[in-house]
C-alpha positions in Angstrom: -57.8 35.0 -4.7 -55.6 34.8 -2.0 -57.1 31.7 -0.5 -56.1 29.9 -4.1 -52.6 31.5 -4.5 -51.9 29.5 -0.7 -53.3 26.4 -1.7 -51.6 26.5 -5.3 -48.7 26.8 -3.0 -49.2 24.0 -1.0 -50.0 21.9 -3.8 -45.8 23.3 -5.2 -44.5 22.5 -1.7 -45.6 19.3 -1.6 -45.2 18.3 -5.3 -41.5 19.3 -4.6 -40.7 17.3 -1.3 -42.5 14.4 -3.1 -39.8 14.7 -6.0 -36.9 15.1 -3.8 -38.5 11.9 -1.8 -38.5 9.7 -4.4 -34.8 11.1 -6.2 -33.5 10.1 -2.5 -35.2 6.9 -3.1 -33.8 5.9 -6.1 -30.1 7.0 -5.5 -30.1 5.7 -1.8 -27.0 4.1 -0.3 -26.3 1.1 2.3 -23.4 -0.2 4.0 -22.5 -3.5 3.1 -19.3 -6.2 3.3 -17.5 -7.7 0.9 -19.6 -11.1 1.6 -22.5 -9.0 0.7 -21.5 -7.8 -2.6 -19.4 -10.5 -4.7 -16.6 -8.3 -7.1 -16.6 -5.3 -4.2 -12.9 -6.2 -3.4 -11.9 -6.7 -6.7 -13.4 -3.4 -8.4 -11.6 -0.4 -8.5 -13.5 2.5 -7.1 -10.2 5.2 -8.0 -7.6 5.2 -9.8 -5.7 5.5 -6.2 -3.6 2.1 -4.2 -5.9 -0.2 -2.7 -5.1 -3.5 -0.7 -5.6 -5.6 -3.5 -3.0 -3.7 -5.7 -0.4 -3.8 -2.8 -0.9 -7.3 -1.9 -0.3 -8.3 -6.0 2.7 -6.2 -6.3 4.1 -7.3 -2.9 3.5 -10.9 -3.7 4.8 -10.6 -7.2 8.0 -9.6 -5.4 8.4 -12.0 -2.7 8.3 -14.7 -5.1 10.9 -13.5 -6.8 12.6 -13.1 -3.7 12.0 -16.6 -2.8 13.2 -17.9 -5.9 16.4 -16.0 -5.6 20.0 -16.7 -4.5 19.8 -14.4 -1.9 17.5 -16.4 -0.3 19.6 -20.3 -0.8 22.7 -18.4 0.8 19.9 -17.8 4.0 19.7 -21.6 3.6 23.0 -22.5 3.6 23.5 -19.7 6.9 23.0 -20.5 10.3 19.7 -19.3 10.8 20.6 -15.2 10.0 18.9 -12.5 11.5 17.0 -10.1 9.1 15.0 -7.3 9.9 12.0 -5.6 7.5 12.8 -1.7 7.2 9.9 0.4 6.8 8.5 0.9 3.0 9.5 4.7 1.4 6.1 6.1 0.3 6.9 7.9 -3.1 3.6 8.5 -4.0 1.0 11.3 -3.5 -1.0 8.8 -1.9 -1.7 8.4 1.6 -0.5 4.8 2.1 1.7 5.1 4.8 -0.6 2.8 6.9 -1.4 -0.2 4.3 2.8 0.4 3.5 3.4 -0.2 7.3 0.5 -3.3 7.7 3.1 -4.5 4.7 5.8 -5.0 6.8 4.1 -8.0 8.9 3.1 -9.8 5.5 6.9 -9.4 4.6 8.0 -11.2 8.0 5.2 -13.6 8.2 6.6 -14.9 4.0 10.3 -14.6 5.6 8.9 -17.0 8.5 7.5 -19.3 6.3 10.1 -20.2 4.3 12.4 -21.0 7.3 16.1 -20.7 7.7 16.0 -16.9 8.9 15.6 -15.4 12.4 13.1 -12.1 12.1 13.5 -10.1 14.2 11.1 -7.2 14.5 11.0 -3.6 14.6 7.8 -2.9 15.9 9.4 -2.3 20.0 11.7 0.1 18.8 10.0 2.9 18.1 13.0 5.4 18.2 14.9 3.4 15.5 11.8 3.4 13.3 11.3 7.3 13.9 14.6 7.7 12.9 14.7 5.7 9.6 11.2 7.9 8.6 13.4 10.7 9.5 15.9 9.5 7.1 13.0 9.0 4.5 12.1 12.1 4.6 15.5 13.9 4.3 17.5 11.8 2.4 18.4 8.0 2.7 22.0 7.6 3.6 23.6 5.0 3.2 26.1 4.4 6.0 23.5 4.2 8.6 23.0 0.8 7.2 25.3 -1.2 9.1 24.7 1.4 12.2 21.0 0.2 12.1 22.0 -3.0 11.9 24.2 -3.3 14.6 21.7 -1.8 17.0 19.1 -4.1 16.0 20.8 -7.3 16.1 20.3 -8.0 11.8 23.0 -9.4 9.6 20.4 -8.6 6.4 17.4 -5.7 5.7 14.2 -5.8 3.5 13.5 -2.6 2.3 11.9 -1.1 -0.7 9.4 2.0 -2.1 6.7 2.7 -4.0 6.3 5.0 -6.2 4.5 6.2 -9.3 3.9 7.7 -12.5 1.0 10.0 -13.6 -0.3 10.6 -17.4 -3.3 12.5 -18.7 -5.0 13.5 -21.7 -8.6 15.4 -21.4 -10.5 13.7 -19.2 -8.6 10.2 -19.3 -6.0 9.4 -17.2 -3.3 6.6 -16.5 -1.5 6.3 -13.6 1.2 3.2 -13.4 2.4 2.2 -9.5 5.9 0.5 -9.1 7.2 -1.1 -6.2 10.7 -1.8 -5.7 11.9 -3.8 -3.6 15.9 -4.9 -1.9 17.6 -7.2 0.3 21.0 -5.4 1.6 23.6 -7.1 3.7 24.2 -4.9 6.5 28.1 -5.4 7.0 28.9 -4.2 3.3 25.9 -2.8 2.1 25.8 -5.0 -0.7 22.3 -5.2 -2.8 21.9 -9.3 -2.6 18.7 -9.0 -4.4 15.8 -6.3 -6.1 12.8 -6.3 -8.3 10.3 -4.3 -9.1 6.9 -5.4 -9.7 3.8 -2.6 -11.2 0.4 -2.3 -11.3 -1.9 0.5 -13.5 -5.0 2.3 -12.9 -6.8 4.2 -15.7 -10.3 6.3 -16.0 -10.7 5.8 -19.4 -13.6 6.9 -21.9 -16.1 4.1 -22.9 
């Protein structure tokens, strides 16, 4: 009796670690690159930011920039200086890194289109620690032309993203803006702003 009670045991054990084997089988995962899987950069795995929704919004906004006037009176300048602020993070997203990777897009498009002098922030640390400062606490205003005189920039490009959040049962819509501003730094002046959007969704099928 007892001798069958272990082997009917056995025979569970290994029924059960066959089972698990072949459930770990059919739900196994791989790493692969984008080459590998056509449509992996384009899906969206969350309804969270990913590069492809920054880089449409951003682009969205630099053409309108480079369609603007803001950017004929550069022309018509002799060569100005303009600097590219660090991007507010309004979100609940943690973004702060692909925001910041944003920055050198910005100046690469500024660069590009000629007639401007960039000049960069990524040397000064302090400034930048002290603009996230002023993020953080409060944007004020009148550190504008303070920031720009210590840099060496006649105009700023600056903006923010942030969002809006809607639910109802299990679906769910959220609806990311970016906004984004050239200032001149002697009167604070807005020269130019747009705001471009992009929207994620679960939704039922």
């Amino acid at each position: 009796m007892a001798l069958r009670a272990t082997l009917m045991s056995k025979t569970v054990q290994a029924v059960v670690t066959l089972a698990m084997f072949c459930l770990g089988c059919a739900h196994s995962t791989r790493a692969v690159r984008g080459d590998d899987e056509p449509g992996l950069d384009s899906a969206a795995m969350s309804t969270g930011l990913d590069r492809r929704d920054l880089q449409r919004m951003l682009n969205e906004n630099m053409e309108k920039m480079r369609t603007s006037a803001v950017v004929q009176r550069w022309m018509n300048e002799n060569r100005p200086a303009v600097s590219v602020l660090p991007m507010k993070n309004e979100t609940s997203e943690h973004i702060d890194g692909p925001l910041q990777a944003l920055i050198s897009d910005v100046e690469t498009k500024l660069i590009e289109w000629g007639g401007v002098r960039v000049i960069s922030l990524e040397n000064q640390q302090d400034l930048l620690n002290e603009i996230r400062r002023q993020y953080s606490e409060g944007f004020d205003q009148s550190n504008i032309a303070h920031w720009g005189k210590q840099i060496g920039s006649r105009y700023f490009v600056t903006g923010k993203v942030y969002t809006t959040d809607e639910r109802v049962g299990v679906q769910r819509r959220v609806q990311y803006y970016m906004f984004m501003q050239v200032i001149d730094v002697e009167t604070g002046e807005i020269l130019f702003q747009n705001k471009s959007a992009v929207t994620k969704a679960i939704v039922r099928d």
